[in-house]
N, CA, C and O of each residue as an XYZ file, in Angstrom:
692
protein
N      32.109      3.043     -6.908
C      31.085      3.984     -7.317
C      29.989      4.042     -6.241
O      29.611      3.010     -5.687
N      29.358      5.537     -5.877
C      28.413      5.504     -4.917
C      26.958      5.096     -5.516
O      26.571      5.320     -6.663
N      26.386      4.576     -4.686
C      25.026      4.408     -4.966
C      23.850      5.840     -5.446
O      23.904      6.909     -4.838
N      23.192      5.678     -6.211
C      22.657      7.048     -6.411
C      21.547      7.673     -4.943
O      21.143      8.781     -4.590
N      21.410      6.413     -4.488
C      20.641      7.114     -2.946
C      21.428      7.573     -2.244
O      21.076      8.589     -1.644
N      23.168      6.914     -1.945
C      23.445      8.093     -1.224
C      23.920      9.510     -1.358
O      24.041     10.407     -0.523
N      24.267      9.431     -3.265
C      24.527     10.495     -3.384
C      23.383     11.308     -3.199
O      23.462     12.533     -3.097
N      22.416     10.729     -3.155
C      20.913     11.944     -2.856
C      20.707     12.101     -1.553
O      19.978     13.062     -1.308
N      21.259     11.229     -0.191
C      21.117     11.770      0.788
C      22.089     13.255      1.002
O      21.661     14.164      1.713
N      22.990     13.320      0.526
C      24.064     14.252      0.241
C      23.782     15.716     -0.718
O      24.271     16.802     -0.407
N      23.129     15.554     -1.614
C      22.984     16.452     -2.252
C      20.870     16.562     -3.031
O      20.033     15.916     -3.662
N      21.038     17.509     -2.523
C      19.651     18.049     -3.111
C      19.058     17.805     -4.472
O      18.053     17.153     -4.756
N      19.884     18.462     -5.254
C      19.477     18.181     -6.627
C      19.307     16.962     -7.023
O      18.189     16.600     -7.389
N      20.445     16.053     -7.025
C      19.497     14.736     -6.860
C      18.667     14.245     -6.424
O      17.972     13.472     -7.083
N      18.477     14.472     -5.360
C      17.176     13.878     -4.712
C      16.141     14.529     -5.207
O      15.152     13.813     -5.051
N      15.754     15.911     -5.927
C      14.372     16.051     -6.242
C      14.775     15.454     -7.555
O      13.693     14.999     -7.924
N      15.901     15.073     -8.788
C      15.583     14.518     -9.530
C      15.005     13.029     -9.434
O      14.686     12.521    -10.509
N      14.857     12.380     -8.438
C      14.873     10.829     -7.908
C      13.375     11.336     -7.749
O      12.551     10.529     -8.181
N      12.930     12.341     -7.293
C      11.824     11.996     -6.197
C      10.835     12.399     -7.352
O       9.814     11.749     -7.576
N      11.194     13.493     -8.058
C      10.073     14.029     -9.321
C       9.232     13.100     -9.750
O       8.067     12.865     -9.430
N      10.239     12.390    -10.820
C       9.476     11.013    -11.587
C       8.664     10.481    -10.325
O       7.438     10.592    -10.328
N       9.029     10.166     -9.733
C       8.323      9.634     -8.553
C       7.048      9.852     -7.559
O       6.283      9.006     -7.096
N       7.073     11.259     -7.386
C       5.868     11.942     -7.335
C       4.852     11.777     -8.425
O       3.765     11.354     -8.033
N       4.989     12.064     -9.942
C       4.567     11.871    -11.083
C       3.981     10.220    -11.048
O       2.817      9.867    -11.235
N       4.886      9.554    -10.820
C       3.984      7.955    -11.074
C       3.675      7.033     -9.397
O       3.112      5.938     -9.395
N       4.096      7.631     -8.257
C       3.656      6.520     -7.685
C       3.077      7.258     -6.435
O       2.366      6.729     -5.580
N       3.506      8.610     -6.458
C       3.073      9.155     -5.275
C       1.112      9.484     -5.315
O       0.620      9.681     -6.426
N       0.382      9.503     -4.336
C      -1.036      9.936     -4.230
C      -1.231     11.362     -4.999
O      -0.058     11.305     -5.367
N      -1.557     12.253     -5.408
C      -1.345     13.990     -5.819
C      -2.606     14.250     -6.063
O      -3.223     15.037     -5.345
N      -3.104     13.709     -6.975
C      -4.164     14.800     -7.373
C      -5.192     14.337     -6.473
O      -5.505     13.148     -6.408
N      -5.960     15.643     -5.472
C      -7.354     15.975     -4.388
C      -6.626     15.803     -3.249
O      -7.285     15.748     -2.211
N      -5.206     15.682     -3.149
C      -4.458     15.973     -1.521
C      -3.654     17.102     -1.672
O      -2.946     17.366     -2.644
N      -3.837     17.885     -0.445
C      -2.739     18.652     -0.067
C      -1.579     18.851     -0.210
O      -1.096     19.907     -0.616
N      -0.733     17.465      0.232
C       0.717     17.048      0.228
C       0.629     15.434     -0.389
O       0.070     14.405     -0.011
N       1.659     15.879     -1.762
C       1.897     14.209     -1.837
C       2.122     13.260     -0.845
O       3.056     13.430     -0.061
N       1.318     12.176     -0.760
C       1.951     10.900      0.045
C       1.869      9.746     -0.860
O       1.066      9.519     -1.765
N       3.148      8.875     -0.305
C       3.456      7.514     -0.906
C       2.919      6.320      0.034
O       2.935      6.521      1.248
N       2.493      5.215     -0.407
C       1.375      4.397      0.109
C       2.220      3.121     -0.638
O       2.276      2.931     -1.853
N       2.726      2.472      0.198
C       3.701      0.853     -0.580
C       3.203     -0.179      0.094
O       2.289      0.114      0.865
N       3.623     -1.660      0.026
C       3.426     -2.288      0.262
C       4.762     -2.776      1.621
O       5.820     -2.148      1.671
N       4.536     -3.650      2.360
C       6.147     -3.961      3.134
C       6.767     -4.945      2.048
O       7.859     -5.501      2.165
N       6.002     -5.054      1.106
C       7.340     -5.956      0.285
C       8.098     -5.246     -0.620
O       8.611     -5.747     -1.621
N       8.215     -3.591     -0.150
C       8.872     -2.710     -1.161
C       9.828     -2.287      0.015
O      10.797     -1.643     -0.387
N       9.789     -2.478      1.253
C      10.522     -1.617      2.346
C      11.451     -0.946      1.878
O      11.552      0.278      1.784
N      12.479     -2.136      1.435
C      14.295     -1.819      1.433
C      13.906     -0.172      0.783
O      14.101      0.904      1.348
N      13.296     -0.426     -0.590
C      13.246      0.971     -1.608
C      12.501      1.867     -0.929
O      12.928      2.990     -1.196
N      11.287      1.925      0.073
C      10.583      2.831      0.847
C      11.435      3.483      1.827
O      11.473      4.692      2.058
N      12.287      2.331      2.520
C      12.971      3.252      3.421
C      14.090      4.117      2.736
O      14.529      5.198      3.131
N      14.430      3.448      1.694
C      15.758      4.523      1.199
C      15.404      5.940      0.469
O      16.137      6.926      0.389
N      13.511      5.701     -0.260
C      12.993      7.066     -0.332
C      13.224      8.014      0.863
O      13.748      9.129      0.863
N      12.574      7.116      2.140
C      12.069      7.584      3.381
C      13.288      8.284      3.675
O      13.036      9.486      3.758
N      14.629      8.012      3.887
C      15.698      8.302      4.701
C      16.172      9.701      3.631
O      16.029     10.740      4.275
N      16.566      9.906      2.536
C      16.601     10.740      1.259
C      15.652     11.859      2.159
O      16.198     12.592      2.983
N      14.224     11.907      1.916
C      13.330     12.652      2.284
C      13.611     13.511      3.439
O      13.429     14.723      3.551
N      14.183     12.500      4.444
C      14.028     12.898      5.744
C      15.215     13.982      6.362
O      15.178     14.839      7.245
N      16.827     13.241      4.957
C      17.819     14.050      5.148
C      17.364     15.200      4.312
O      18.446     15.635      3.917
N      16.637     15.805      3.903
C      16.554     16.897      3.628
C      15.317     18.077      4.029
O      15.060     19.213      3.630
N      14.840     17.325      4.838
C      14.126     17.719      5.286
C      12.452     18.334      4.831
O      11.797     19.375      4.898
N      12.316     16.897      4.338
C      11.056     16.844      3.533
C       9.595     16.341      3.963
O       8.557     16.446      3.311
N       9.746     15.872      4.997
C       8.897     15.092      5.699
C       7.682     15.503      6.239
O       7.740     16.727      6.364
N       6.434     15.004      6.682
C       5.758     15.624      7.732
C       5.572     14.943      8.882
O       4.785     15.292      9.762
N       6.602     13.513      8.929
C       6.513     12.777     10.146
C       8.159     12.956     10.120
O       8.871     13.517      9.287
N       8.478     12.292     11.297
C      10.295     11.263     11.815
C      10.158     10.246     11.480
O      11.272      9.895     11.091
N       9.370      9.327     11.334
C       9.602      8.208     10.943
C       8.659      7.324     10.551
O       7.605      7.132     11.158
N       9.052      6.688      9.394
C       7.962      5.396      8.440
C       6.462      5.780      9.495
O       6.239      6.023     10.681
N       5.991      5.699      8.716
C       4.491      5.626      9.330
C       3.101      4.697      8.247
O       2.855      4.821      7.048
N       2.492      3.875      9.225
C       1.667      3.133      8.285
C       0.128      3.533      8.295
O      -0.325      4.392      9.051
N      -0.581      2.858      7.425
C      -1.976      3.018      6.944
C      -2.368      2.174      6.760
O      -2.423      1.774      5.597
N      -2.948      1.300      7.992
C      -3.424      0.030      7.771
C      -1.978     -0.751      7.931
O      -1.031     -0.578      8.699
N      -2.295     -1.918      6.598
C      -0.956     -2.902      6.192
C       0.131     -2.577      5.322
O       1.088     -3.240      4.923
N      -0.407     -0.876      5.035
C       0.506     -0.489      4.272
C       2.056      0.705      4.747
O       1.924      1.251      5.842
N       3.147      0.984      4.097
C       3.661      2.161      4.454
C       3.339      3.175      3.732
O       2.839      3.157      2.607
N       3.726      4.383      4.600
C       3.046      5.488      4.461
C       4.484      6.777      4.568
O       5.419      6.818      5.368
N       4.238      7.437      3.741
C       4.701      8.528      4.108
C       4.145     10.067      3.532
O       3.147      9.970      2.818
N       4.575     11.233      3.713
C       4.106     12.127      3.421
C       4.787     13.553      2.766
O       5.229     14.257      3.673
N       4.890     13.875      2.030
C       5.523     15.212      1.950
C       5.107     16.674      2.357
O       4.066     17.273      2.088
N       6.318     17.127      3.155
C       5.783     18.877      3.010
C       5.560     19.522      1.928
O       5.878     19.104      0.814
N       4.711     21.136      2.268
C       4.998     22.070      1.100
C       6.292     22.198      0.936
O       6.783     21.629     -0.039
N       6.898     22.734      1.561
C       8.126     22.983      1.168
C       9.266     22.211      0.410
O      10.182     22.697     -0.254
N       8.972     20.813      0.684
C       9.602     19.580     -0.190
C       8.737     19.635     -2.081
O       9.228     19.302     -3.160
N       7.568     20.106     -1.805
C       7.253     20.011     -3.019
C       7.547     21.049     -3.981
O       7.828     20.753     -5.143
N       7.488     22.607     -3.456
C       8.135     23.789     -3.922
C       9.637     23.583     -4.348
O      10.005     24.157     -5.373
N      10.770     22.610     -3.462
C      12.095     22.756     -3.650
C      12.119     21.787     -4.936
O      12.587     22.222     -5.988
N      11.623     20.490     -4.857
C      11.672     19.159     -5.851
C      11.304     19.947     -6.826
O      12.172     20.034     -7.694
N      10.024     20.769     -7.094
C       9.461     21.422     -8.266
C      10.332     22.184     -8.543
O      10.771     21.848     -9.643
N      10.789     22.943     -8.207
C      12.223     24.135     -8.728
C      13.259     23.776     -9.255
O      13.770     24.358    -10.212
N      13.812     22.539     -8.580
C      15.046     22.005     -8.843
C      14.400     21.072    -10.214
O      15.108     21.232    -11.208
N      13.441     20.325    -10.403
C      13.417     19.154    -11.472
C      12.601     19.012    -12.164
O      12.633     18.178    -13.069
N      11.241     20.105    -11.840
C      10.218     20.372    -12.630
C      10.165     20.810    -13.788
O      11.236     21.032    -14.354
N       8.823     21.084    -14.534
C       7.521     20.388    -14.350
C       7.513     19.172    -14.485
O       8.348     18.562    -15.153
N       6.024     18.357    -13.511
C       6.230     17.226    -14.296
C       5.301     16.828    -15.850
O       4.254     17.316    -16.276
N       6.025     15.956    -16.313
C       5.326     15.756    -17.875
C       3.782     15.634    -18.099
O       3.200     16.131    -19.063
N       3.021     14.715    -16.819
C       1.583     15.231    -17.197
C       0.897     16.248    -16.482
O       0.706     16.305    -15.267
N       0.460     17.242    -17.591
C       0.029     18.409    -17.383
C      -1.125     18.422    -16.247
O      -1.387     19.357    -15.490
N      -1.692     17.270    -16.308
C      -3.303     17.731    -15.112
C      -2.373     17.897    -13.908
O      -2.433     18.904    -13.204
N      -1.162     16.493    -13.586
C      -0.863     17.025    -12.310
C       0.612     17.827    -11.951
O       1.341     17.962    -10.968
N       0.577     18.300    -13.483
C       1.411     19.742    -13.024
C       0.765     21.049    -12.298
O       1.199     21.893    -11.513
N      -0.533     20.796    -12.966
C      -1.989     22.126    -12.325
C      -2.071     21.579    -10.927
O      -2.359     22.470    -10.128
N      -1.957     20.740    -10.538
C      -2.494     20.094     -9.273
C      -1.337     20.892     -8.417
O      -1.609     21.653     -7.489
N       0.066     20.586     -8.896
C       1.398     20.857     -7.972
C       1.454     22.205     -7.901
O       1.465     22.621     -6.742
N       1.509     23.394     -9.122
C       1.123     24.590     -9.497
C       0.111     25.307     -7.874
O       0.545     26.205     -7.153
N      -1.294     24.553     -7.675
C      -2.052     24.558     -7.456
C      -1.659     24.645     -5.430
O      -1.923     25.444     -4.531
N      -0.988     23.442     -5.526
C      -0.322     23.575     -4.168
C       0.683     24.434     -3.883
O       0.711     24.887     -2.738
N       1.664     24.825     -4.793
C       2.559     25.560     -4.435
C       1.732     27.252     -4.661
O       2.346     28.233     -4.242
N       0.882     27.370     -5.075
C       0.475     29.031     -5.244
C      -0.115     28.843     -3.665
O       0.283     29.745     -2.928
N      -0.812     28.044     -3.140
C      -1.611     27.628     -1.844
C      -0.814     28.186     -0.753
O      -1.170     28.936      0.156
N       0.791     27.479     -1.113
C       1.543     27.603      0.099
C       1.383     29.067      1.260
O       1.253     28.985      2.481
N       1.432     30.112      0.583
C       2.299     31.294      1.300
C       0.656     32.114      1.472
O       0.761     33.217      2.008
N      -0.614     31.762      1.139
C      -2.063     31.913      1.308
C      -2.406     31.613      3.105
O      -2.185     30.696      3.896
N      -3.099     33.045      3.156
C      -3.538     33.042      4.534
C      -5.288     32.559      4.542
O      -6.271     32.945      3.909
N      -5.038     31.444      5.687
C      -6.140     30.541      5.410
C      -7.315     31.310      6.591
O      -7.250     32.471      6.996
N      -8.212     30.414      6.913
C      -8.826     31.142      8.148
C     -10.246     31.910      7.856
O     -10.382     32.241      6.678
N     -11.324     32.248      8.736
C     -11.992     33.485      8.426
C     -11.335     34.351      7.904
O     -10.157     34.470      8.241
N     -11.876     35.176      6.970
C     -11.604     36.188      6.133
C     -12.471     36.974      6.158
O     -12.923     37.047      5.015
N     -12.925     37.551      6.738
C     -14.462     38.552      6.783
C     -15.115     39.476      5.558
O     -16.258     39.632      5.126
N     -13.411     40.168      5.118
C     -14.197     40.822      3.553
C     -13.665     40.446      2.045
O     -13.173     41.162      1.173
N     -13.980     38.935      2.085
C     -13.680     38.297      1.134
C     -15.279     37.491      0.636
O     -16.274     37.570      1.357
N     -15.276     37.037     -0.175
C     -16.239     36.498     -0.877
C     -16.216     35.176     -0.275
O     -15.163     34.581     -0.505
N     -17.156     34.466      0.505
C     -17.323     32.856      1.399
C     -17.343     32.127      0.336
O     -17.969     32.390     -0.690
N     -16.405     30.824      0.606
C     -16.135     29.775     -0.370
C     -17.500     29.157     -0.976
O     -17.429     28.719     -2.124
N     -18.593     29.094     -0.377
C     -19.778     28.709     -0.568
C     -20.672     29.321     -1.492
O     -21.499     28.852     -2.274
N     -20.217     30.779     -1.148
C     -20.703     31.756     -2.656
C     -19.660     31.196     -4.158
O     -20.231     30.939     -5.218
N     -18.699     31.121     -4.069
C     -18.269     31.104     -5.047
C     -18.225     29.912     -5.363
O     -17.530     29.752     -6.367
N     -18.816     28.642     -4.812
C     -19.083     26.957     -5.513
C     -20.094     27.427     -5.917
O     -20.224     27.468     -7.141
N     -21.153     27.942     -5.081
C     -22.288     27.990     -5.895
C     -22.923     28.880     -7.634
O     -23.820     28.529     -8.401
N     -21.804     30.292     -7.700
C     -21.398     30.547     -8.840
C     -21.041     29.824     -9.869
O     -21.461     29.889    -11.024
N     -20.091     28.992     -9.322
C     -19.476     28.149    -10.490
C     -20.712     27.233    -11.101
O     -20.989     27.161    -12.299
N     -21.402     26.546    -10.019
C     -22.340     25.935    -10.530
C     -23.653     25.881    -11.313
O     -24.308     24.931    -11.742
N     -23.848     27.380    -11.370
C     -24.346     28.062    -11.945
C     -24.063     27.790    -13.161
O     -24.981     27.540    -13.943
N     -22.807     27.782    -13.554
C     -21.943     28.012    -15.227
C     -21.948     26.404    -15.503
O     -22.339     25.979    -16.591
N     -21.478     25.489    -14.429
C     -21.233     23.920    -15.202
C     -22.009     23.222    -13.810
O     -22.143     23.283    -12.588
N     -22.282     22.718    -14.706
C     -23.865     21.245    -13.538
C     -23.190     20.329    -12.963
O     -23.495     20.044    -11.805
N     -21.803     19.439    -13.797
C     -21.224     19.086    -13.035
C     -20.167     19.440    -12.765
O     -19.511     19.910    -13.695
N     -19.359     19.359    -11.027
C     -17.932     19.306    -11.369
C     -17.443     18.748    -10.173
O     -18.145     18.592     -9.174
N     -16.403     18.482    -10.243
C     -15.717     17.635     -8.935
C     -14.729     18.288     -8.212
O     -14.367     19.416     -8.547
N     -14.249     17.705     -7.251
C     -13.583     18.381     -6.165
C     -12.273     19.011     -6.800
O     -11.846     20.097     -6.407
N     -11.658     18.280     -7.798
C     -10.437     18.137     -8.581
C     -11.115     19.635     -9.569
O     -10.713     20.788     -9.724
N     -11.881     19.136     -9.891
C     -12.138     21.084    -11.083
C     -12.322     22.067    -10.158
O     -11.553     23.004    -10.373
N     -13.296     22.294     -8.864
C     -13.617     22.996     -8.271
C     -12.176     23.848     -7.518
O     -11.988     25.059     -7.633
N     -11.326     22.963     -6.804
C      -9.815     22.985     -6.927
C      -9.394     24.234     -7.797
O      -9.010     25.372     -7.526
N      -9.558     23.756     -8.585
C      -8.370     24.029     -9.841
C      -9.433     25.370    -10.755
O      -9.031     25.926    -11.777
N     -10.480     25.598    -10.248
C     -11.474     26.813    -10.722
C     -10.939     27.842    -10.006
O     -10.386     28.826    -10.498
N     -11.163     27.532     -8.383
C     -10.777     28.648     -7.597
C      -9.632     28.509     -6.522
O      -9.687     28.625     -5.297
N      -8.785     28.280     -7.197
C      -7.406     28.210     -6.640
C      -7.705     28.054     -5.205
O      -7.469     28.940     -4.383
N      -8.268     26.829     -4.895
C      -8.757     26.343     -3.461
C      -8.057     24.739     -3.109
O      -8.005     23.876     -3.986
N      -7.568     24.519     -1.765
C      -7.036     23.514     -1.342
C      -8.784     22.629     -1.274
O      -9.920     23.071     -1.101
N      -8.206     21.165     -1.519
C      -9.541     20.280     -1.337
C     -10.317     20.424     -0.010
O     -11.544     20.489      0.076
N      -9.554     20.460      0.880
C      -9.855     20.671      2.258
C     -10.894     21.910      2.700
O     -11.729     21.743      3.589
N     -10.769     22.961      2.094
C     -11.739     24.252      1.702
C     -12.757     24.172      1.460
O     -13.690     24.416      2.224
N     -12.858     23.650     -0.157
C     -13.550     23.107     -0.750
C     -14.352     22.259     -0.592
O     -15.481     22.449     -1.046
N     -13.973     20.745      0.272
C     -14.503     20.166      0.437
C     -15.641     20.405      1.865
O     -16.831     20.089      1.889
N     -14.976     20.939      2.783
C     -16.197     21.468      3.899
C     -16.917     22.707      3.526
O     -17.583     23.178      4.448
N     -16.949     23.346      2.416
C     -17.654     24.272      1.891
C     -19.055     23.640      1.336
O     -20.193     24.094      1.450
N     -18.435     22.004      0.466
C     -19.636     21.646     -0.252
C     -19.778     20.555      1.090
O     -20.804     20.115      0.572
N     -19.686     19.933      2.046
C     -20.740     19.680      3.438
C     -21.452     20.787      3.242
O     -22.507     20.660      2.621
N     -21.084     22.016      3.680
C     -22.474     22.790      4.555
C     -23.273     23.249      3.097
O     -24.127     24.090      3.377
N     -23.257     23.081      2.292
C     -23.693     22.949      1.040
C     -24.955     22.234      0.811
O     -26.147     22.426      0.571
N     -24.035     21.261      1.019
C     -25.265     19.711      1.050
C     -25.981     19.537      2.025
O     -27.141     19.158      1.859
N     -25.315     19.841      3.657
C     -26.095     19.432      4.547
C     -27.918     20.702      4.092
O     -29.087     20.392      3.864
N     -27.098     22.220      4.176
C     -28.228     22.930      3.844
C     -29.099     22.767      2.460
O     -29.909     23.638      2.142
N     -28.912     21.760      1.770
C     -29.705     21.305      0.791
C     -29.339     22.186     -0.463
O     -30.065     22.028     -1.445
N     -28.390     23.020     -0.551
C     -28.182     23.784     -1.795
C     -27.888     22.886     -3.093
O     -28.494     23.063     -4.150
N     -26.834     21.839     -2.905
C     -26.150     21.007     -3.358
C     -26.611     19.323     -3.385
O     -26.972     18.980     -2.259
N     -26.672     18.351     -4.266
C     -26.530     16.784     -4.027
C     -25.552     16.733     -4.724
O     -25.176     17.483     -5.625
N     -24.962     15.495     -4.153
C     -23.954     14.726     -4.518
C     -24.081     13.534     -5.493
O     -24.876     12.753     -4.969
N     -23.620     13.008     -6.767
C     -24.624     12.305     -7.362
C     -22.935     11.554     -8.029
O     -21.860     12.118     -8.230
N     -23.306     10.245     -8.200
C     -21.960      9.245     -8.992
C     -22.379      8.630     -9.819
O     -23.436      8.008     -9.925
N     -21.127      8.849    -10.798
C     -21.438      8.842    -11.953
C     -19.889      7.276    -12.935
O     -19.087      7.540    -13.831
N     -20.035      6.306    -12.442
C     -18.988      5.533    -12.397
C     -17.898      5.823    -11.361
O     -18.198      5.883    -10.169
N     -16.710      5.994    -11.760
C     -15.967      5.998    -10.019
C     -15.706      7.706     -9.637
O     -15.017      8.199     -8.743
N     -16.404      8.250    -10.512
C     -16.699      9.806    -10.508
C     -18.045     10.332     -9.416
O     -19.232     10.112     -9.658
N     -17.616     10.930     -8.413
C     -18.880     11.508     -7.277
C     -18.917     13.797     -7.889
O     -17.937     14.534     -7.994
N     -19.604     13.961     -7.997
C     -19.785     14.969     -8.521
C     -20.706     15.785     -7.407
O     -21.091     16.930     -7.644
C-alpha cells in the first residue's frame, strides 16, 4: 500500500485534501497574504514531506525549506490557495473561511495607484467614523483590502496624526 504523501505528490486532489485541514489548524492565515507554516526542526521528516507535496505541485513561493530564525518556514502561493480551496473547501471555521474568501477575491485585483478611485485612507477613515474600534483583521474584511494596503494606509494615518494606535490585551486597535 502507498503512503498517502506519495499518493499526494502524484495527484492533486489529495494533496489539497491533506493540506486543507492543515491550513485550517497549523498554518499562520488570518492578517497574511499567503498562508505560511512555521515548525519546529523536531517536526522536519513531516515538514519536508508537506514541503516536497507543495512543491510537486507547484505551490510554493520559495525552492526550498526556508527558515525564520530556529524555525522552518514555508509559504504558500495564491494560486495554491485558490486550487486547495476549490478542490477541498470551505474550511469549517468561518472567520478564516472570510480570511481565504478574502484572499482569493484579492487575487486577480489590480493593485497600484489608482487615480479615480477613492484613497485607502479615505475609506479607513469612513469606517471609523461608524466603529471606534477596529483592527487590521476587520478593516481587511470591511473593505475587501489585503493587510499590506491597509496596513501602510493606517502608517500615514498615524504618522499624520489622524489615527492612534491603542492595546487593548493582545488586541492593538
Amino acid at each position: 500500500m502507498m503512503s498517502v504523501y506519495k499518493e499526494a505528490l502524484k495527484d492533486k486532489e489529495i494533496a489539497a485534501k491533506i493540506l486543507l485541514p492543515l491550513i485550517e489548524f497549523e498554518f499562520s492565515l488570518i492578517g497574511d497574504e499567503h498562508p505560511s507554516l512555521i515548525q519546529s526542526t523536531e517536526n522536519m521528516e513531516q515538514f519536508t514531506e508537506i514541503f516536497r507535496i507543495c512543491k510537486a505541485h507547484k505551490w510554493l513561493t520559495t525552492k526550498q525549506i526556508t527558515r525564520k530564525g530556529k524555525y522552518l518556514f514555508l509559504r504558500l502561493n495564491k494560486k495554491a490557495v485558490r486550487e486547495i480551496y476549490e478542490i477541498a473547501g470551505p474550511l469549517a471555521n468561518k472567520r478564516k473561511d472570510k480570511w481565504i474568501r478574502l484572499i482569493l477575491n484579492r487575487v486577480e485585483k489590480r493593485g497600484g495607484y489608482q487615480g479615480n478611485k477613492i484613497p485607502t485612507t479615505t475609506k479607513i477613515i469612513k469606517l471609523f467614523e461608524k466603529h471606534e474600534y477596529l483592527t487590521v483583521e476587520e478593516i481587511c474584511l470591511k473593505l475587501s483590502l489585503l493587510p499590506s494596503t491597509v496596513r501602510k494606509a493606517l502608517r500615514k494615518l498615524k504618522r499624520n496624526g489622524v489615527v492612534i494606535q491603542e492595546r487593548r490585551g493582545k488586541r492593538i486597535y
